[in-house]
Backbone atoms as SQL, in Angstrom:
CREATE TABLE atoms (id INTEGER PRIMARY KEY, chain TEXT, resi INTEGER, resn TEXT, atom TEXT, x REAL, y REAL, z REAL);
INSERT INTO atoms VALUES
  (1, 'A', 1, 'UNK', 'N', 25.588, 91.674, 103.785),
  (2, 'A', 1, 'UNK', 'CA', 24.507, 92.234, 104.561),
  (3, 'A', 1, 'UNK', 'C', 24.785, 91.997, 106.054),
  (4, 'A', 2, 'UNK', 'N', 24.666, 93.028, 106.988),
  (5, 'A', 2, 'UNK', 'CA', 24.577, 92.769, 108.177),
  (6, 'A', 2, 'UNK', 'C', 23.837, 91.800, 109.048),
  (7, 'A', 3, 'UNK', 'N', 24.278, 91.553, 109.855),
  (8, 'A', 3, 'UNK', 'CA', 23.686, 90.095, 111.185),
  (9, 'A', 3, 'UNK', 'C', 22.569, 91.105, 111.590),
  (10, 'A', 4, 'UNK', 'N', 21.198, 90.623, 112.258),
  (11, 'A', 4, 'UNK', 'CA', 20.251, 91.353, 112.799),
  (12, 'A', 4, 'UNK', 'C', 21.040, 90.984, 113.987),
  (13, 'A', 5, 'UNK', 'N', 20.920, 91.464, 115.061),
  (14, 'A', 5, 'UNK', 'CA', 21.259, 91.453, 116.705),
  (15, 'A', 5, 'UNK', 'C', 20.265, 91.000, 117.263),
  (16, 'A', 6, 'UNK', 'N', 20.824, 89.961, 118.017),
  (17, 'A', 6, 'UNK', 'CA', 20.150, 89.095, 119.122),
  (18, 'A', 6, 'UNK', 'C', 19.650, 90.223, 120.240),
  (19, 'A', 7, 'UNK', 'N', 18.403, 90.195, 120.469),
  (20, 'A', 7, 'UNK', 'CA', 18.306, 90.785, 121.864),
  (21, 'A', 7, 'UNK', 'C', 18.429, 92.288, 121.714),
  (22, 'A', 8, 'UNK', 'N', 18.019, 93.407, 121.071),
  (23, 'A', 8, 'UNK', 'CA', 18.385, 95.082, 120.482),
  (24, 'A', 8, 'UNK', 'C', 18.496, 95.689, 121.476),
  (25, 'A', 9, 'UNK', 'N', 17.293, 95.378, 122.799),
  (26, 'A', 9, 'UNK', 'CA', 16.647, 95.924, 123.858),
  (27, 'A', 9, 'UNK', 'C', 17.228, 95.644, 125.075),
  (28, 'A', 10, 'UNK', 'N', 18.359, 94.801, 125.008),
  (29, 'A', 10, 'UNK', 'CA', 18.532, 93.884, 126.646),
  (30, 'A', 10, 'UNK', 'C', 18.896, 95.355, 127.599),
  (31, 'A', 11, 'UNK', 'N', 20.196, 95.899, 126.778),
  (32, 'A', 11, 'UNK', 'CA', 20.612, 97.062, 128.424),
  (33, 'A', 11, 'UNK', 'C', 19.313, 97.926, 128.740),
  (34, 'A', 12, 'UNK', 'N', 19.348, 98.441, 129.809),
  (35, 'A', 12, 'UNK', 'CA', 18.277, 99.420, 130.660),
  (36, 'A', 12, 'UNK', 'C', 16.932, 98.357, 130.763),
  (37, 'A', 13, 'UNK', 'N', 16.684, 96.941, 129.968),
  (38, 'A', 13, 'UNK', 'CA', 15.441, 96.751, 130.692),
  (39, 'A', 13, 'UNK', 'C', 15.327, 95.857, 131.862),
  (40, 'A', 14, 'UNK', 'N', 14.347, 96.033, 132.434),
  (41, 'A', 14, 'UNK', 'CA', 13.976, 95.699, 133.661),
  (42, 'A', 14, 'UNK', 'C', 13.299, 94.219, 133.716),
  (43, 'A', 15, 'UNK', 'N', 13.869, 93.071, 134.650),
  (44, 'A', 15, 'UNK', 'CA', 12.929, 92.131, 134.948),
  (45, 'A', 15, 'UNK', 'C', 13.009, 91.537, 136.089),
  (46, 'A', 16, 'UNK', 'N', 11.778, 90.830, 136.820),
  (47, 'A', 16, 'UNK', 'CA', 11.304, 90.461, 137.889),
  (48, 'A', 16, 'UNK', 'C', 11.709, 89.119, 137.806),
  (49, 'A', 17, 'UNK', 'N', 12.673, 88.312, 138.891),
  (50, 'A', 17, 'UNK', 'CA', 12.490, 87.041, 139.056),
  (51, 'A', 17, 'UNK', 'C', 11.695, 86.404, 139.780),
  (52, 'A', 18, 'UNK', 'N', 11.136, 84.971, 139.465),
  (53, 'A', 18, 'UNK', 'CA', 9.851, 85.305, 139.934),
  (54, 'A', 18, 'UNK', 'C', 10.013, 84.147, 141.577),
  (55, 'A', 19, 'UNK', 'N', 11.378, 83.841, 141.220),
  (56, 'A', 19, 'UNK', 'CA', 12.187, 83.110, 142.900),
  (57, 'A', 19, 'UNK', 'C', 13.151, 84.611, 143.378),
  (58, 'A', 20, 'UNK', 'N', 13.622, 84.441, 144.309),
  (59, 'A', 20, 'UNK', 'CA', 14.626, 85.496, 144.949),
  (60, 'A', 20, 'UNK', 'C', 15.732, 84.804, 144.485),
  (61, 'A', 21, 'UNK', 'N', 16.372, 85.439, 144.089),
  (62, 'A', 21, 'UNK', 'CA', 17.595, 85.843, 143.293),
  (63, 'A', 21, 'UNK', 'C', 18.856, 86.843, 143.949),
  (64, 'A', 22, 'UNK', 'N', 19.882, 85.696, 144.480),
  (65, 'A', 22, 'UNK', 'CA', 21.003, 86.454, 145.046),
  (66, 'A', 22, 'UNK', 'C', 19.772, 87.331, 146.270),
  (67, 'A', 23, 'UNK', 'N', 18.807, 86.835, 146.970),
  (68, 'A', 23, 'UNK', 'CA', 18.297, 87.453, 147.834),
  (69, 'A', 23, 'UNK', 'C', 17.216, 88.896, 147.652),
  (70, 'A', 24, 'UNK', 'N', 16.770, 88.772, 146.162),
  (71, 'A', 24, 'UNK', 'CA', 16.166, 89.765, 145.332),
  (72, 'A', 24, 'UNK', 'C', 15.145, 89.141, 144.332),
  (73, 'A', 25, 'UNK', 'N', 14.550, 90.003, 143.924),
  (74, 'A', 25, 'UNK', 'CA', 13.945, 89.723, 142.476),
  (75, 'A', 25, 'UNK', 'C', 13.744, 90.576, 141.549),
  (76, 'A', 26, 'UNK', 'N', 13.796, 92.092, 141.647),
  (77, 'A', 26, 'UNK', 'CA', 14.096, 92.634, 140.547),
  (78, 'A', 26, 'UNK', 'C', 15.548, 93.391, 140.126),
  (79, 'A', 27, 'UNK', 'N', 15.753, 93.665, 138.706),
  (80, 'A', 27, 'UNK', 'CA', 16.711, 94.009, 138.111),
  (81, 'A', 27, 'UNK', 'C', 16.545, 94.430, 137.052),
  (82, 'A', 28, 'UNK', 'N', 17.993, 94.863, 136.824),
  (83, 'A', 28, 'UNK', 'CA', 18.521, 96.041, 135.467),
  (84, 'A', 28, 'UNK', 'C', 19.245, 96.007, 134.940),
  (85, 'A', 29, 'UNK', 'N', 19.140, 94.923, 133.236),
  (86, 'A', 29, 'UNK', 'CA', 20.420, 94.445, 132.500),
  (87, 'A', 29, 'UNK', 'C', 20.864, 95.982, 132.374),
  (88, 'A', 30, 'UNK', 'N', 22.287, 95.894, 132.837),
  (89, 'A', 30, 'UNK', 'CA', 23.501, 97.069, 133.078),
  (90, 'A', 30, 'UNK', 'C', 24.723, 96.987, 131.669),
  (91, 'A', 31, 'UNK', 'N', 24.656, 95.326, 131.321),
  (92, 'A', 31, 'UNK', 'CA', 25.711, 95.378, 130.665),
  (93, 'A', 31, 'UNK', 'C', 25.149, 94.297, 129.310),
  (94, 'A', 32, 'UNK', 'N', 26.076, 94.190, 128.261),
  (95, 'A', 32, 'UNK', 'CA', 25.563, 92.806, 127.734),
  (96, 'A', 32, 'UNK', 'C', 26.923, 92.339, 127.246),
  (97, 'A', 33, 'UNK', 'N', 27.273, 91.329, 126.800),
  (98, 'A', 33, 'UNK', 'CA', 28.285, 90.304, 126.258),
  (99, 'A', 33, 'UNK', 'C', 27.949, 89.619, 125.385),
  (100, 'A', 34, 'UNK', 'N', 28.774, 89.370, 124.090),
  (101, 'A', 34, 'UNK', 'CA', 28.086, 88.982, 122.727),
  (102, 'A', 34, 'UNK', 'C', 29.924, 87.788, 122.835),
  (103, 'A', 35, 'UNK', 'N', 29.340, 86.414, 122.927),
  (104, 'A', 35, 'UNK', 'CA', 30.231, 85.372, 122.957),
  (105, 'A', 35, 'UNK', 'C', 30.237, 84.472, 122.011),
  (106, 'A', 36, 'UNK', 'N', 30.428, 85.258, 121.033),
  (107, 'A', 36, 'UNK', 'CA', 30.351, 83.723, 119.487),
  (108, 'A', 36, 'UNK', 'C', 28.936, 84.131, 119.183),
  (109, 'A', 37, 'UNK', 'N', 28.025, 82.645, 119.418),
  (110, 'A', 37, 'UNK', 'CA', 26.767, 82.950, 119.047),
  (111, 'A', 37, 'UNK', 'C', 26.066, 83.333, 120.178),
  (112, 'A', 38, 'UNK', 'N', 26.922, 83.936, 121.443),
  (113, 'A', 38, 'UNK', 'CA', 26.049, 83.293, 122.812),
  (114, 'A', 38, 'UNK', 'C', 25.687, 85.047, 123.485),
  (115, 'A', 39, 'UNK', 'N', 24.345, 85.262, 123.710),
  (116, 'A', 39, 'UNK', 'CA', 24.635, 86.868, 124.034),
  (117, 'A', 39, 'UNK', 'C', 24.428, 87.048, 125.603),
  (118, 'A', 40, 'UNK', 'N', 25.348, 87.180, 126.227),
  (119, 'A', 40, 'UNK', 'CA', 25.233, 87.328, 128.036),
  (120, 'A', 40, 'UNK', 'C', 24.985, 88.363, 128.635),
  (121, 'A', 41, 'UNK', 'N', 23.962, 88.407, 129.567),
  (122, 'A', 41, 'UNK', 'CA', 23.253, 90.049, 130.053),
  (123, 'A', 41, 'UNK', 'C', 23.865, 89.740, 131.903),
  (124, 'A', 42, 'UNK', 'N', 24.415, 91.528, 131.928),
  (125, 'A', 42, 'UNK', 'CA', 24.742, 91.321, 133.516),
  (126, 'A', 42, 'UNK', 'C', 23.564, 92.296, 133.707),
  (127, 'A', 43, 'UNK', 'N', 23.051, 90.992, 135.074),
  (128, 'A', 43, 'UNK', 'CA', 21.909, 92.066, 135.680),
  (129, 'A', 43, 'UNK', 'C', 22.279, 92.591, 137.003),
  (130, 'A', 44, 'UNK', 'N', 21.917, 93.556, 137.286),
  (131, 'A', 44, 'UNK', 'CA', 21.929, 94.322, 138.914),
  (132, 'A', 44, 'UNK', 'C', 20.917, 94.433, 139.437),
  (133, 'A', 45, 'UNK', 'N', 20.824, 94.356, 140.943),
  (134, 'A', 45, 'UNK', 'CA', 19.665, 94.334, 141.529),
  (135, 'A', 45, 'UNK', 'C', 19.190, 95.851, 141.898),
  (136, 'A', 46, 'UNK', 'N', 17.923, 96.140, 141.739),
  (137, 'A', 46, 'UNK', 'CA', 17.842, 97.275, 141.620),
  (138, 'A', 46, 'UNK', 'C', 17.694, 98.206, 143.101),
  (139, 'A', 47, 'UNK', 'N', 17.774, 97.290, 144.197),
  (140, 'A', 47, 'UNK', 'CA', 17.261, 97.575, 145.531),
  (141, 'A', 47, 'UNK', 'C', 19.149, 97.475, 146.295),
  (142, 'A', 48, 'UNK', 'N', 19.505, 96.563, 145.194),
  (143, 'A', 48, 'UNK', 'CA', 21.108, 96.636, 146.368),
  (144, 'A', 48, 'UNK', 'C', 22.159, 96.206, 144.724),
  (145, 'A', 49, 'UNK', 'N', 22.820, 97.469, 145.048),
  (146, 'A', 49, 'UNK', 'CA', 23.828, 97.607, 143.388),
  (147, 'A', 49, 'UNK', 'C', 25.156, 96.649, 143.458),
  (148, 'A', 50, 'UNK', 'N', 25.327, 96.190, 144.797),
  (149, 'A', 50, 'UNK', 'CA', 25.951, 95.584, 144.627),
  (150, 'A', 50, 'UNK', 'C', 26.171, 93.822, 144.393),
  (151, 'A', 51, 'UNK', 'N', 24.603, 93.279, 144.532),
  (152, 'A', 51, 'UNK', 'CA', 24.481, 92.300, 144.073),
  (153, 'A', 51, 'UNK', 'C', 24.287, 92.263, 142.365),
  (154, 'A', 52, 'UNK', 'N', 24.965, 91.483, 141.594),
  (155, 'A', 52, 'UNK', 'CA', 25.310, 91.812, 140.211),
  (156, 'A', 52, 'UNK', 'C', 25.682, 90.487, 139.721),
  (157, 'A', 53, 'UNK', 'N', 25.120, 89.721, 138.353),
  (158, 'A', 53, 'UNK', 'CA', 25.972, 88.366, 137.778),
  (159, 'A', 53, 'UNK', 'C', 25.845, 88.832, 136.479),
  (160, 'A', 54, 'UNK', 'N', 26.250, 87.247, 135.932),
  (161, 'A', 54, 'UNK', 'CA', 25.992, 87.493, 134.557),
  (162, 'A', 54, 'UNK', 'C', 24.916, 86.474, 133.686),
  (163, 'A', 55, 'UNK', 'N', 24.261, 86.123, 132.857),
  (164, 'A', 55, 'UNK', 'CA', 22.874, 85.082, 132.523),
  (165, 'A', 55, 'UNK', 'C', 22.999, 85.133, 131.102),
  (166, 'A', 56, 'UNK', 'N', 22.792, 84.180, 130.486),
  (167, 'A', 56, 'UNK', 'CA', 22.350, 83.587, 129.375),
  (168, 'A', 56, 'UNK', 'C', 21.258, 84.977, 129.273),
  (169, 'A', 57, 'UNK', 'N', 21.480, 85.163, 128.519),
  (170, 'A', 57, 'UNK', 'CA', 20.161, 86.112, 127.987),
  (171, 'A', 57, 'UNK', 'C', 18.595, 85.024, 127.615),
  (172, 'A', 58, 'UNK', 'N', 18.949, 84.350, 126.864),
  (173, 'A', 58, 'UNK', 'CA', 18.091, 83.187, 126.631),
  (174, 'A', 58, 'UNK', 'C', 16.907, 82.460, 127.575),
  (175, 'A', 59, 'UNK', 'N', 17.567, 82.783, 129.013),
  (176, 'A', 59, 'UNK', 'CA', 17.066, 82.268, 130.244),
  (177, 'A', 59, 'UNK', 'C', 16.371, 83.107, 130.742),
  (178, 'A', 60, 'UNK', 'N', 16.251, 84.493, 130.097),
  (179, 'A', 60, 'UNK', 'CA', 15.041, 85.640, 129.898),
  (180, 'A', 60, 'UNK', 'C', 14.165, 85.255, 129.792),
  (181, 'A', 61, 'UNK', 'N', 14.198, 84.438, 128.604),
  (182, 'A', 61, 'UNK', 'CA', 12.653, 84.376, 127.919),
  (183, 'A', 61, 'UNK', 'C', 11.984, 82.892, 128.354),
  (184, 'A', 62, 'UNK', 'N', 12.334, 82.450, 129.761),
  (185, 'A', 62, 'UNK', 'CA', 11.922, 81.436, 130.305),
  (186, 'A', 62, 'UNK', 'C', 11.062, 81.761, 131.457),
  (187, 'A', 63, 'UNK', 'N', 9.458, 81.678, 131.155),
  (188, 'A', 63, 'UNK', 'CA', 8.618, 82.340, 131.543),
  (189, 'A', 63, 'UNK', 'C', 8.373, 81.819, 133.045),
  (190, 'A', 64, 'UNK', 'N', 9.174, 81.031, 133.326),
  (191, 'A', 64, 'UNK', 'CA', 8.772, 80.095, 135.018),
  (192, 'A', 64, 'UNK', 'C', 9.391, 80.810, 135.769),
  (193, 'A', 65, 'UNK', 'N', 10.555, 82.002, 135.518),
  (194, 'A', 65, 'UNK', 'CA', 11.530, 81.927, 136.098),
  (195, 'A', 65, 'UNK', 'C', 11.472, 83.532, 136.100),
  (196, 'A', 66, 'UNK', 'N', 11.475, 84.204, 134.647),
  (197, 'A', 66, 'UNK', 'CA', 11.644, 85.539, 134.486),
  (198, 'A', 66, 'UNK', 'C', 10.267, 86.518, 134.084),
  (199, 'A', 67, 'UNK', 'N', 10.425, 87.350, 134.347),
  (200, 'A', 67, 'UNK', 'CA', 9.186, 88.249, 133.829),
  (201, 'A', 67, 'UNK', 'C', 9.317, 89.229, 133.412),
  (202, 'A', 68, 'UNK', 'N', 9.506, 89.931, 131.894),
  (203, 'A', 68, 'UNK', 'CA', 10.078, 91.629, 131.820),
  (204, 'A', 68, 'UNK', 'C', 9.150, 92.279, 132.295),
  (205, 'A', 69, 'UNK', 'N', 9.957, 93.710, 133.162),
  (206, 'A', 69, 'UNK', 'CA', 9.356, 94.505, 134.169),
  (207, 'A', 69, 'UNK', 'C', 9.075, 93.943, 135.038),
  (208, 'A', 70, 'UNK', 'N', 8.635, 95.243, 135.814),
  (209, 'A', 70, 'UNK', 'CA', 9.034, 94.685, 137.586),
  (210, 'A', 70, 'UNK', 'C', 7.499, 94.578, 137.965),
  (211, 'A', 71, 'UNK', 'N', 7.460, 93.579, 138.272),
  (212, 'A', 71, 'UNK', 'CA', 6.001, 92.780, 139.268),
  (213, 'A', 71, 'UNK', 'C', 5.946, 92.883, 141.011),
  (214, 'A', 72, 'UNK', 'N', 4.641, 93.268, 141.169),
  (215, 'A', 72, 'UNK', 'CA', 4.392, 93.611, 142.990),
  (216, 'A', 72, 'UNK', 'C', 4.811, 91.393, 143.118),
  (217, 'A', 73, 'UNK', 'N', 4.752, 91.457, 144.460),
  (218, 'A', 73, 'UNK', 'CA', 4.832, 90.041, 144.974),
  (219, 'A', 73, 'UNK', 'C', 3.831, 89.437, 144.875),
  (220, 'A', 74, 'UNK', 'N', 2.069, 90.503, 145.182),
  (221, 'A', 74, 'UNK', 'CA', 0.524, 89.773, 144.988),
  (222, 'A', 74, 'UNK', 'C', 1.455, 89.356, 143.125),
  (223, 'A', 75, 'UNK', 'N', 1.429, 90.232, 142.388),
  (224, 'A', 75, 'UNK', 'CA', 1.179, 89.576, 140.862),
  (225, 'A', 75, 'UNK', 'C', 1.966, 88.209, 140.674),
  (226, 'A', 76, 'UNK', 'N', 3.303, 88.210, 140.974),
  (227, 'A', 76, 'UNK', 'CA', 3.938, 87.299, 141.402),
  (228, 'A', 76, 'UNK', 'C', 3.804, 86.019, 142.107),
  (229, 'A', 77, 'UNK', 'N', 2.384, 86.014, 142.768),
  (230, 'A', 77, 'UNK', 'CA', 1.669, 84.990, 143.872),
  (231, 'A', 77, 'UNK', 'C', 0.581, 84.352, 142.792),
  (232, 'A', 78, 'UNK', 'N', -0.194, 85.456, 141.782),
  (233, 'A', 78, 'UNK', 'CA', -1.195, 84.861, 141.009),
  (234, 'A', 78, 'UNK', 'C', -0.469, 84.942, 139.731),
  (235, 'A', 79, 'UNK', 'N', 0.400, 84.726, 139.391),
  (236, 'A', 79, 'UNK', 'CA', 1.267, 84.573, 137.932),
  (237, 'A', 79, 'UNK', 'C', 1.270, 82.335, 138.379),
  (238, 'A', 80, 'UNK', 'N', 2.632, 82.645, 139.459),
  (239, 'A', 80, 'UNK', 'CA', 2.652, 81.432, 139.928),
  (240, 'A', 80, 'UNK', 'C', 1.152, 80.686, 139.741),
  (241, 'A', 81, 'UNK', 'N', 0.189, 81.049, 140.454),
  (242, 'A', 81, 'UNK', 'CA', -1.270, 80.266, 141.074),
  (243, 'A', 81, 'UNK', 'C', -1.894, 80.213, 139.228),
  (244, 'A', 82, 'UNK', 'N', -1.710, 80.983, 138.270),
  (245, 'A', 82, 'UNK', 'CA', -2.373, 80.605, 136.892),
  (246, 'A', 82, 'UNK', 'C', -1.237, 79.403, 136.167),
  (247, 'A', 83, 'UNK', 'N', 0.170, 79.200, 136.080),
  (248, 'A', 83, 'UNK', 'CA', 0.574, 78.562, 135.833),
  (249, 'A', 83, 'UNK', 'C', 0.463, 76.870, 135.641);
């Protein structure tokens, strides 16, 4: 029987970091990387294409840090302030 896939959704979606990032905060997993058990998403910034890395996919779903979809800076100010 086949492996279910880690992560089905990562390329094309969008998420907000909720620090500046490489001088940014939003992005667009572009690529993904499947390393053993380890699945790695390259994100791009969606305002300047040429800032670009690569992340633990895992470090997605770390809600201090990441947010899927893209957030104004107010939501971003009261995300932080409910925390």
């Amino acid at each position: 029987m086949a492996r279910k896939q880690k992560f089905p959704h990562l390329v094309g979606s969008k998420w907000t970091a909720l620090e500046d990032t490489f001088g940014w905060r939003h992005f667009q997993v572009c690529n993904r990387k499947n390393e053993g058990e380890w699945v790695f998403a390259e994100l791009r910034s969606s305002c300047d294409e040429t800032v670009r890395f690569w992340i633990n996919a895992k470090v997605l779903k770390d809600r201090r840090r990441w947010a899927a979809g893209w957030m104004t800076l107010e939501e971003i100010v009261e995300r932080k302030a409910n925390d």
